[in-house]
N, C-alpha and C positions, 0 to 999 in steps of 0.2 A: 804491829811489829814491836818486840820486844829490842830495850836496849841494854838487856844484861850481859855479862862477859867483856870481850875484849883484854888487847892484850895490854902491858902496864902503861906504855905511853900514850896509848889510843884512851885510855879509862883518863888518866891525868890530863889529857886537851879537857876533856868530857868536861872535867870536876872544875879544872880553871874558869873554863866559860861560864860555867853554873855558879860559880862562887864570884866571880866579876857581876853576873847578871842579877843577882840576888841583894847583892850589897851596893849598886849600883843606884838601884831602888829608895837607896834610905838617904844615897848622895852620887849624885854624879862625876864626881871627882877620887872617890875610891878605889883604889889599886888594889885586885884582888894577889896573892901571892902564894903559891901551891910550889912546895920545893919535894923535891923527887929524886933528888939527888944524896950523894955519897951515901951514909947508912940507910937509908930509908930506898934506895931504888928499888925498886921492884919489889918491895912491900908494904911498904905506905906513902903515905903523904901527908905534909905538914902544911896548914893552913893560915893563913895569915891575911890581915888587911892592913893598908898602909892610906893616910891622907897628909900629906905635906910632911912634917918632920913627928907625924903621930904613927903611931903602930899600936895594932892589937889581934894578940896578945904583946907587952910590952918586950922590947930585944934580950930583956934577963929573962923573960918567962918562957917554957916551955910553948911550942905551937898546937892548937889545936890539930889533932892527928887522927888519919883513920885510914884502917888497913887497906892494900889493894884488893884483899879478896872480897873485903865488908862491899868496897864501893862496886867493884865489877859486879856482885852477885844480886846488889840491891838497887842499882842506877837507873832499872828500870819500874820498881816499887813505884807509885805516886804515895802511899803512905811515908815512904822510905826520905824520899825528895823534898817533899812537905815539910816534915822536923828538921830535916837539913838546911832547907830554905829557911825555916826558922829560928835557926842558932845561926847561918852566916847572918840574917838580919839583925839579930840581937846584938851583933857586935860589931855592923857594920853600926847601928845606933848610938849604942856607947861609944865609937869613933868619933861620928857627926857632930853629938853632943860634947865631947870634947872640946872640936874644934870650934864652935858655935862660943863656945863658953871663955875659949882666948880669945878669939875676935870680941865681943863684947867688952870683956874687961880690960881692953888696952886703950 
C-alpha cells in the first residue's frame, strides 16, 4: 500500500509524527514542531525541533520547509523518507548536543 497523496492536514499529522519519531531517536525529550498555518497552509510546512528553552532552527532563523506537494507526492518513497529521517536527525543532534553541553558546564 502506498502512502502517497492525501490531502494538506492528513499529509501534515503524517510529517509531525515522523519528524517527533525521528528526532525522538537522538532524545526523548524533543518536541517535534510542524507549523501549517497562516502563509504556509496548504502549501508547506515549516519544521522545527524544540528541547527545553533550545530550538532548532534558532527563533530568528528561517524553518526548515518543505512543500505540501514535495511531501504528499514523496511520503511514500523509502529513498524519500530516509534523507528526511536523516536531516530531522541531524538536527535533532545538534539540539541534544546543545543541551548535553549546558548541563555540563554549569
Amino acid at each position: 500500500m502506498a502512502f502517497s497523496g492525501g490531502d494538506y492536514p492528513e499529509v501534515g499529522r503524517w510529517l509531525a509524527n515522523f519528524v517527533a519519531s525521528h528526532a525522538k531517536r537522538e532524545h526523548p525529550r524533543i518536541e517535534a514542531v510542524v507549523d501549517a498555518e497562516g502563509e504556509r497552509e496548504g502549501r508547506s510546512y515549516g519544521i522545527g525541533l524544540r528541547l527545553g528553552a533550545r530550538a532548532v532552527p534558532a527563533p530568528d532563523d528561517p524553518p526548515f520547509e518543505l512543500s505540501y506537494p514535495e511531501v504528499s507526492q514523496h511520503r511514500g518513497r523509502l529513498a524519500w523518507c530516509a534523507d528526511l529521517a536523516g536531516r530531522v536527525r541531524a538536527l535533532a543532534r545538534r539540539l541534544a548536543e546543545a543541551e548535553r553541553g549546558v548541563r555540563t558546564s554549569a
